[in-house]
C-alpha positions in Angstrom: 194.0 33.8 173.4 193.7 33.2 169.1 196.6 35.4 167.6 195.8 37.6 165.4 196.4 37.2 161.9 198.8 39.8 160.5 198.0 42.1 157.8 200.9 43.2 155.1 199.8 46.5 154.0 202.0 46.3 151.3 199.6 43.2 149.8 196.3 45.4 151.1 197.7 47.8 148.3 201.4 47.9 146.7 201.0 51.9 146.1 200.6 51.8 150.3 202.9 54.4 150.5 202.1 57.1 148.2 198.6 56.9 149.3 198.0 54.7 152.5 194.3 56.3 152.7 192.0 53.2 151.3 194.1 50.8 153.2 193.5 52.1 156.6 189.5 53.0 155.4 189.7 48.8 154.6 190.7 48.0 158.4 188.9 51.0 159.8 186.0 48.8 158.3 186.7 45.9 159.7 187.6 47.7 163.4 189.4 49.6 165.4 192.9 47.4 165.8 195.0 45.6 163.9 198.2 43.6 163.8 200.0 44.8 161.0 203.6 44.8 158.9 204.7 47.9 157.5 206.7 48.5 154.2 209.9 47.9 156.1 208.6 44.8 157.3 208.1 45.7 161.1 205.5 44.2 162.8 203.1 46.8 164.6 200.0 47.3 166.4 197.7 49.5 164.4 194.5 51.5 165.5 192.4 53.4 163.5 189.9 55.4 163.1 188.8 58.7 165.0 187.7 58.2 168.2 189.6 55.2 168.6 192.7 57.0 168.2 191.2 59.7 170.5 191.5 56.9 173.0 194.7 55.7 172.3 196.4 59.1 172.5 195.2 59.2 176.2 195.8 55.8 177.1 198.3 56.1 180.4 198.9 51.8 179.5 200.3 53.0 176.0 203.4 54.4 177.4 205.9 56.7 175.2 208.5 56.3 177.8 210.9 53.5 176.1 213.7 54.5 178.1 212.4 54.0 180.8 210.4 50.6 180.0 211.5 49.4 176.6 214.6 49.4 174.6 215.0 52.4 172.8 216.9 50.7 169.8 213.1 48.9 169.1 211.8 52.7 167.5 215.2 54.1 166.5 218.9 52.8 166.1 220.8 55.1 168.7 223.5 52.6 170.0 224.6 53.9 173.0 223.3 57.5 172.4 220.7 57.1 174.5 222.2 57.0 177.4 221.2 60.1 179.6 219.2 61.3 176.5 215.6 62.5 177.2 213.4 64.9 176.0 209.3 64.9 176.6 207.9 62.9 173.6 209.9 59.5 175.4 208.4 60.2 178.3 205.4 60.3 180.4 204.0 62.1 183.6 205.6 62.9 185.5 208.6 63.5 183.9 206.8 64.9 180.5 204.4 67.2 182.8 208.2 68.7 184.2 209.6 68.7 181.0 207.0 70.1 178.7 206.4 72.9 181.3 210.3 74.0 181.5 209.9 74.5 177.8 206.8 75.9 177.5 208.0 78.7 179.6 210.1 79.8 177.3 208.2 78.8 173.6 205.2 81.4 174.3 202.7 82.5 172.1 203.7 85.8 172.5 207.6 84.9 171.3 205.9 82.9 168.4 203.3 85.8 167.1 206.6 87.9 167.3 208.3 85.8 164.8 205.7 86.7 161.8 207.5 89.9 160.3 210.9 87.7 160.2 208.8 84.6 159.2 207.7 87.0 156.0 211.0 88.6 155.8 212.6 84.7 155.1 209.5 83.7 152.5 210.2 86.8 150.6 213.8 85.9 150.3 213.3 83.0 149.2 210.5 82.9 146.7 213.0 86.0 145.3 216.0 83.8 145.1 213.4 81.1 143.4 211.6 83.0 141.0 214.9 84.9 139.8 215.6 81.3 137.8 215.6 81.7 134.1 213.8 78.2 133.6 210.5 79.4 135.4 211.0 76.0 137.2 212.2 74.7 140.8 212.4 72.0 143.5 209.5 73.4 145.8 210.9 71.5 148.8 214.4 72.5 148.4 213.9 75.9 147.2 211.2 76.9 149.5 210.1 74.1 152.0 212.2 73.1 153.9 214.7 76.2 154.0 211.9 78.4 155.3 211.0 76.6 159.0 214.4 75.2 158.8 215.8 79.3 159.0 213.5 80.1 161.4 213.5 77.1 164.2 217.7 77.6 164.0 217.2 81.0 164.5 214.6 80.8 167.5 216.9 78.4 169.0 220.1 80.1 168.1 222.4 77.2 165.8 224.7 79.3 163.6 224.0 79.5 160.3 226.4 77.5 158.7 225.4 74.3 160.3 222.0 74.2 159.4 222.5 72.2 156.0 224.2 69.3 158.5 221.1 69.3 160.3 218.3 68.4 157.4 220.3 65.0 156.6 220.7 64.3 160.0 217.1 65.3 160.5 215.9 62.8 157.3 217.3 60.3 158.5 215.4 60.5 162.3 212.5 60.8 161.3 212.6 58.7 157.7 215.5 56.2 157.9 217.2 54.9 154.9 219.2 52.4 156.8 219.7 51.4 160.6 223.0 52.1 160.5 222.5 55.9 158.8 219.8 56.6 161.1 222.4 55.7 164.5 224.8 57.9 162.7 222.7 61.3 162.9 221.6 60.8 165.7 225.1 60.6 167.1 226.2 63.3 165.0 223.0 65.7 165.8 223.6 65.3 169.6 226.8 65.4 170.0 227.1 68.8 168.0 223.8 69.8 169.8 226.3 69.1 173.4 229.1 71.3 172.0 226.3 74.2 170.9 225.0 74.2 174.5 228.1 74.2 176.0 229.2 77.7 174.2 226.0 79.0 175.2 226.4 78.6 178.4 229.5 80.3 178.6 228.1 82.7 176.3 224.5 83.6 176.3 222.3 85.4 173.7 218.4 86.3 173.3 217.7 82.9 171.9 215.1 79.6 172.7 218.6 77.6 173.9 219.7 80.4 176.0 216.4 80.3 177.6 215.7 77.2 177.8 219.5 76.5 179.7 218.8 79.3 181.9 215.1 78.6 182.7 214.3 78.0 186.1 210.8 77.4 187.4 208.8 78.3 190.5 210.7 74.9 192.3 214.2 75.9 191.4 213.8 73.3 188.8 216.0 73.4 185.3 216.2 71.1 182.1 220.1 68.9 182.9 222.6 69.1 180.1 221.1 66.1 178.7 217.5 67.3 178.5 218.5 70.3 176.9 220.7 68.6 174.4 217.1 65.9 174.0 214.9 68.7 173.8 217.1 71.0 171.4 216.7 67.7 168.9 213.4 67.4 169.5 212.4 71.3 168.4 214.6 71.2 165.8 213.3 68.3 164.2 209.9 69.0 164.6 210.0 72.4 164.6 210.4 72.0 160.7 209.8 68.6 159.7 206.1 69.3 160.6 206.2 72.4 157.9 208.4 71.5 155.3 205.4 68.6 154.7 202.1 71.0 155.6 203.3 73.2 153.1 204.3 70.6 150.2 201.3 68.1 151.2 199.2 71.8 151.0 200.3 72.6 147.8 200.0 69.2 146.1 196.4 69.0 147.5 195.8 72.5 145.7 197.7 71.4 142.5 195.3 68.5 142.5 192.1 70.3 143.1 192.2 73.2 140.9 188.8 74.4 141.5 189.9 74.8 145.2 193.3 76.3 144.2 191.1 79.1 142.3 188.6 79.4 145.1 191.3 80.3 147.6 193.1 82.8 145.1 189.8 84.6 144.6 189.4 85.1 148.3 192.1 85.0 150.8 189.7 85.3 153.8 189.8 81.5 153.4 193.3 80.9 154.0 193.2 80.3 157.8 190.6 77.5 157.0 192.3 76.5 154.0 195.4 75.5 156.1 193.2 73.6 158.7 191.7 71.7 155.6 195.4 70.7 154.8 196.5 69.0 157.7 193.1 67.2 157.9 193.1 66.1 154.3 196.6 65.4 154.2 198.7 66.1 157.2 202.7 66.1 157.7 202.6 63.2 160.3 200.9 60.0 159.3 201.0 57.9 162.8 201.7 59.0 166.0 205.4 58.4 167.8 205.4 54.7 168.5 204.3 53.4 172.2 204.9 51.0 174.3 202.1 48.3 175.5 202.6 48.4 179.1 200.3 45.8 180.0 197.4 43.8 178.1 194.8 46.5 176.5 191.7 45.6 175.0 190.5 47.8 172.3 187.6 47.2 170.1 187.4 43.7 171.3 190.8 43.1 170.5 193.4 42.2 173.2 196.8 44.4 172.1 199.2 41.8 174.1 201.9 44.0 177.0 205.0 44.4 175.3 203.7 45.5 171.6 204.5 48.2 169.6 201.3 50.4 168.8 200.7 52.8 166.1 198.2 55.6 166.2 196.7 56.4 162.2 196.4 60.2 162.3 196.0 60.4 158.4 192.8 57.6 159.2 191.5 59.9 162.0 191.0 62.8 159.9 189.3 60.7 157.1 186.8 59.3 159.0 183.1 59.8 157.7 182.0 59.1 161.4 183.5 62.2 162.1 183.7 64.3 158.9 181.5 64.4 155.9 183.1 62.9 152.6 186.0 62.9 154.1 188.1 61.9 151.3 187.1 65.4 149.5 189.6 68.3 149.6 187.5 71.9 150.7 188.9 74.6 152.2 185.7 76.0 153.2 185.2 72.8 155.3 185.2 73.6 159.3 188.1 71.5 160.0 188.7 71.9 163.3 188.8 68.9 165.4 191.1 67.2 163.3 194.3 65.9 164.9 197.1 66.0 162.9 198.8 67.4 165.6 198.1 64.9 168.0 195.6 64.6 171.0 196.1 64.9 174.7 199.4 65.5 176.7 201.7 64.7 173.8 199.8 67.7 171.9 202.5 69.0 168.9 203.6 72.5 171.7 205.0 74.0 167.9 201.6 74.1 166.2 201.0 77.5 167.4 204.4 77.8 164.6 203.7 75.8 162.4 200.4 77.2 161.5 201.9 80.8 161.4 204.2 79.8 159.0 201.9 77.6 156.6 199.9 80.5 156.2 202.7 82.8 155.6 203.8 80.4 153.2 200.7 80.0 151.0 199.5 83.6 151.0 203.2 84.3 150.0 203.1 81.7 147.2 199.2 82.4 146.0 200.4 85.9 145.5 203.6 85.8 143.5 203.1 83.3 141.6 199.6 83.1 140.3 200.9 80.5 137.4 202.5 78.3 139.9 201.7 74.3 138.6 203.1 71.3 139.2 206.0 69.9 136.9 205.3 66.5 137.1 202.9 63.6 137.3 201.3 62.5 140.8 202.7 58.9 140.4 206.5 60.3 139.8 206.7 61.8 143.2 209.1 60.0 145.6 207.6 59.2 149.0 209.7 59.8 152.2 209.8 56.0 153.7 208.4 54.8 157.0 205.0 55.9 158.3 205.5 58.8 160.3 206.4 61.5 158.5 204.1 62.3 155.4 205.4 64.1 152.3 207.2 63.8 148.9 211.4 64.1 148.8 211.1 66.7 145.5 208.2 68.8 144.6 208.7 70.2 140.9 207.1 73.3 140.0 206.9 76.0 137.4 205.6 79.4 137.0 
């Protein structure tokens, strides 16, 4: 078999990056797959476009299971942390179907609906403590973003106050590494504090998501072991924010950027619910699926992805696919929307969009209506970029009012 050439994305476009778009619309062009080295230099599988990564999401041969049939250290440096460690996006049936279901018992739609008078109660808070600056100006992440679903996942799941701030460097660095070696380090840190937090709980219950979750039993007599619990508390608390922090900052650039559709949606509300579907399709928090595991050879698009690789599914290409969505690369919130998948596809389906969703739209609404001068402070191209390709979003967003 010919190997296949490599593609740098970095040489496709040096501003890869901040806007990856018309380098994946350049493979998508040229097909589905692609051997390709990211900005850290790892080499990668790549599919694209968006029913090809339909396909790949429910592919049983791409495997997220790397415990079980890779080496863990391969998608993130955990030394020995992983030992025992597991939670259901590393793992496949049947252990996901188990997994996901334990939790799901307890993450209900009717718990999350319940959350939207707190979830209002927390914006208004903090766009007070924001707008009460005498310089009319602010970091929208830090002020706003990422304190809002940070509050709330800590408080659906019960982690004191006072150790939340720990958890948004440790969470950085999971999700967008700035070393190995920082990344190893909280991820250690975040489970092993996550392993003393359970452990009070269970001597000491209360009407929270960990509580339930250590106490859920299902029909079976089944329960989550003190190492699932301590996996999936990570797992909810990293996505369980991570994913809003960047809908509402991607949201608001894209609105910043498209003034004609920032003063459509503050003329008529009714369009919000759309306007936040528009946002994860035009611009969605996660660029490319949780890496997977080629358990054996796959063809794909004529293209033979060899058993053993790494593969990466290109979300962010999905949604701006013109097979699938007109002018796709044009931001309108009165676009039907739906369909997109920047929550994912199949089993591994994001279970906190229900959340995240509720929140955006609090969010916006909140920020549409007390602050009708709200602007971006700086230029586009100043923006820093959170590294890596899965999470999508800027470290600082500037504002004023």
């Amino acid at each position: 078999m010919p190997t296949r050439p490599v593609v740098d994305l970095l040489e496709l476009s040096p501003d890869f990056v901040r806007d990856p778009y018309p380098v994946y619309a350049r493979l998508r062009a040229r097909g589905p797959v692609h051997r390709v080295r990211g900005a850290d230099g790892q080499e990668m599988w790549l599919v694209v476009g968006y029913e090809a990564c339909r396909t790949a999401f429910t592919d049983p041969r791409l495997s997220r299971d790397w415990l079980r049939h890779g080496e863990p250290g391969l998608i993130m440096n955990t030394g020995e942390a992983t030992s025992g460690f597991a939670h259901m996006l590393i793992a496949d049936p049947p252990d996901h179907t188990r997994l996901r279901r334990l939790v799901a018992r307890e993450f209900t739609p009717r718990r999350i609906e319940a959350l939207a008078p707190r979830v209002r109660r927390i914006t208004d808070d903090l766009l007070d403590a924001m707008l009460a600056g005498p310089e009319r100006r602010a970091d929208l992440i830090t002020a706003f973003a990422f304190p809002l679903p940070m509050t709330v996942i800590c408080e659906l799941l019960g982690v004191p106050e006072l150790d939340r701030d720990a958890f948004r460097g440790w969470s950085n660095e999971v999700v967008a590494r700035t070393t190995p070696e920082a990344q190893g380090a909280a991820f250690t840190a975040a489970t092993g504090y996550l392993a003393e937090l359970i452990a009070a709980k269970r001597s000491r219950p209360a009407d929270d998501l960990l509580s339930g979750m250590i106490h859920a039993v299902d029909d079976g007599g089944d329960q989550l072991s003190a190492d699932e619990l301590v996996g999936m508390s990570l797992l909810l608390l990293v996505a369980g924010h991570e994913t809003t922090v960047n809908l509402i900052g991607n949201g608001l650039r894209a609105l910043f950027a498209h003034p004609d559709q920032l003063a459509g949606l503050r003329a008529d509300p009714g369009l919000l619910d759309g306007a936040i579907e528009e946002m994860l399709r035009y611009d969605g928090p996660v660029e490319t699926g949780t890496a997977r595991l080629v358990l054996e050879d796959v063809e794909m698009g004529g293209v033979t992805i060899p058993a053993g690789s790494t593969v990466l599914i290109a979300m962010a290409d999905a949604d701006r696919d013109p097979e699938r969505f007109q002018r796709p690369d044009r931001f309108d919130i009165r676009r039907d929307a739906r369909g997109h998948i920047a929550f994912g596809h199949g089993l591994h389906y994001c279970l906190g969009a229900p959340l995240a969703r509720l929140e955006g739209r609090i969010a916006v609404r909140a920020l549409l209506e007390r602050c009708p001068e709200l602007a971006l402070d700086a230029a586009e191209t100043e923006l820093s970029w959170l590294p890596g390709m899965l999470i999508r979003g800027v470290r600082e967003l500037p504002v004023r009012w």
